[in-house]
Phi, psi and omega in degrees: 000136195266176160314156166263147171210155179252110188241176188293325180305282174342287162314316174265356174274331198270345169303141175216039173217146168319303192304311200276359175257324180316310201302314178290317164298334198288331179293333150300325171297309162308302195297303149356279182317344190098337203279164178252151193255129168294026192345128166290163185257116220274313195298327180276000165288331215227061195281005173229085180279130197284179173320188169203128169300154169297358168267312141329282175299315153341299217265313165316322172285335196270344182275329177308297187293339162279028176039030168311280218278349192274326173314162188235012166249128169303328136336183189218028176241119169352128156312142172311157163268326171308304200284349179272348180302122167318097179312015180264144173224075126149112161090347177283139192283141165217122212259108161292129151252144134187220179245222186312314197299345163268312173309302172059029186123301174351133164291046179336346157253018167260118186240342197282157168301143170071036180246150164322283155014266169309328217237005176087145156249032179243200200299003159295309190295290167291017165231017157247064163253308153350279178289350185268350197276316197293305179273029174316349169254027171255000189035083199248156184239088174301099170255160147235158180213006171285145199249132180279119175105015152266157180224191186346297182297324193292319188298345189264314174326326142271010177305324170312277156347268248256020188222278212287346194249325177284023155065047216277160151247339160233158181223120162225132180287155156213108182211166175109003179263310104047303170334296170260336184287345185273300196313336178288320140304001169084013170291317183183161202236053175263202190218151168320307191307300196309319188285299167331278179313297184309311156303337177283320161313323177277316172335307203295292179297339180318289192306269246288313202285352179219076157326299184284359169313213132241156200235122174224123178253147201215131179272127183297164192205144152226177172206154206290101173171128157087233182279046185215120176231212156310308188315260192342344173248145009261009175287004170274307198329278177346293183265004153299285180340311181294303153344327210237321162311318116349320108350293159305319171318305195271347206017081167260138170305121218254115163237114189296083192285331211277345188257348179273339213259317200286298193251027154265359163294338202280358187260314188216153169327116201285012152272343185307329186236005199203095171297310159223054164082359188244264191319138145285111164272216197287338179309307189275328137347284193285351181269308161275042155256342188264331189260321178296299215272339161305306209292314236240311167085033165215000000 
């Protein structure tokens, strides 16, 4: 599967509501123009979705992986042209970090940028669809490099390869559930200090060796369902807390998952968006690809 881009054929073939096809033509109709267009997030309208034929569901993924949900304003109006311009420029590299919840799948021997593949089915995929729909005359160049079942230690051990030789011009991490869930299995001992210190460290190494980068900390997040019980509290809190500490430290852009998830529960069930409380689905998937691109602004 090549890039997605979003064209007027495309787009209006995957609507699968009266409402969501006038919305897709009009993005077509903008995107034509050069404006970049906004979808509203359907999924937070609609948190109890009736069965679906299999054909149905095709079109809902293919409307997804056409980054509709991964947009991040709610309106239905064309972006300023000015104020809406993309801190991005010609050639920029944009980097996924993390563990599974980043990995999403990914096809780990596709290594090139924009491959379908290579990118997971989670919030990578869809926001680099996003970018590639909106901006296409930037040649922006997309990885996920996340791995399942890494936490700290692991991102530095690879860190070189799989960060520092690829240049990112924006990089954003999501790491730290792992941290403690392995610990929680008797997997590995490390502590909120361990976490702290480790993670202050890759920061570090980050900042000195890609100055120019831009950094974007991603909040680790569960939600109360499936393998997330008591036992996890109050020691997720604690490295939540550093993530986000840390962030400030660094003074980075923060994207708050865990506080978008705490009042998306208040619409639909937390398996609705986390089946066991960890891994996302597509719903939740697409809701923080909607949040990461409010927060973050490009």
């Amino acid at each position: 599967m090549g890039t997605i881009a979003a064209t007027t054929t495309d787009i209006t073939a995957v609507a699968v509501t009266d409402t969501r096809v006038e919305f897709a033509w009009q993005a077509a109709q903008n995107r034509a123009a050069g404006n970049v267009f906004r979808l509203p997030n359907f999924f937070a309208s609609e948190p109890h979705m009736q069965p679906a034929s299999r054909r149905d569901v095709l079109k809902q993924s293919l409307m997804l992986s056409a980054a509709a949900a991964a947009l991040p304003a709610s309106g239905l109006s064309a972006a300023p042209a000015e104020t809406d311009k993309p801190r991005l420029g010609t050639n920029n590299v944009i980097l996924f970090q993390g563990d599974s919840i980043t990995d999403a799948g990914r096809d780990r021997r596709r290594g090139e940028p924009n491959d379908a593949r290579a990118l997971g089915r989670g919030y990578p995929l869809m926001l680099a669809g996003a970018f590639l729909a909106d901006y296409p005359e930037l040649d922006l160049k997309v990885y996920n490099r996340g791995i399942s079942g890494n936490k700290v230690p692991d991102l530095d051990a690879r860190w070189e390869p799989d960060c520092v030789e690829l240049k990112p011009d924006v990089l954003s991490i999501l790491i730290g559930i792992n941290d403690l869930w392995h610990k929680l299995n008797g997997r590995y001992d490390g502590t909120v200090e361990s976490y702290q210190s480790g993670y202050r460290a890759l920061l570090e190494r980050t900042s000195k060796a890609l100055p120019k980068t831009r950094i974007v900390i991603c909040e680790p997040f569960v939600l109360r369902t499936g393998a997330v019980n008591d036992k996890w509290f109050p020691e997720f809190e604690q490295r939540r807390a550093v993530a986000e500490k840390l962030a400030g430290e660094f003074k980075l852009a923060y994207v708050p998952f865990q506080s978008m998830f705490d009042d998306a529960v208040k619409s639909a069930p937390p398996s609705y968006w986390a089946g066991d409380g960890v891994h996302p689905t597509v719903a939740g998937h697409a809701l923080m690809a909607k949040t990461w691109r409010d927060v973050v602004g490009l």
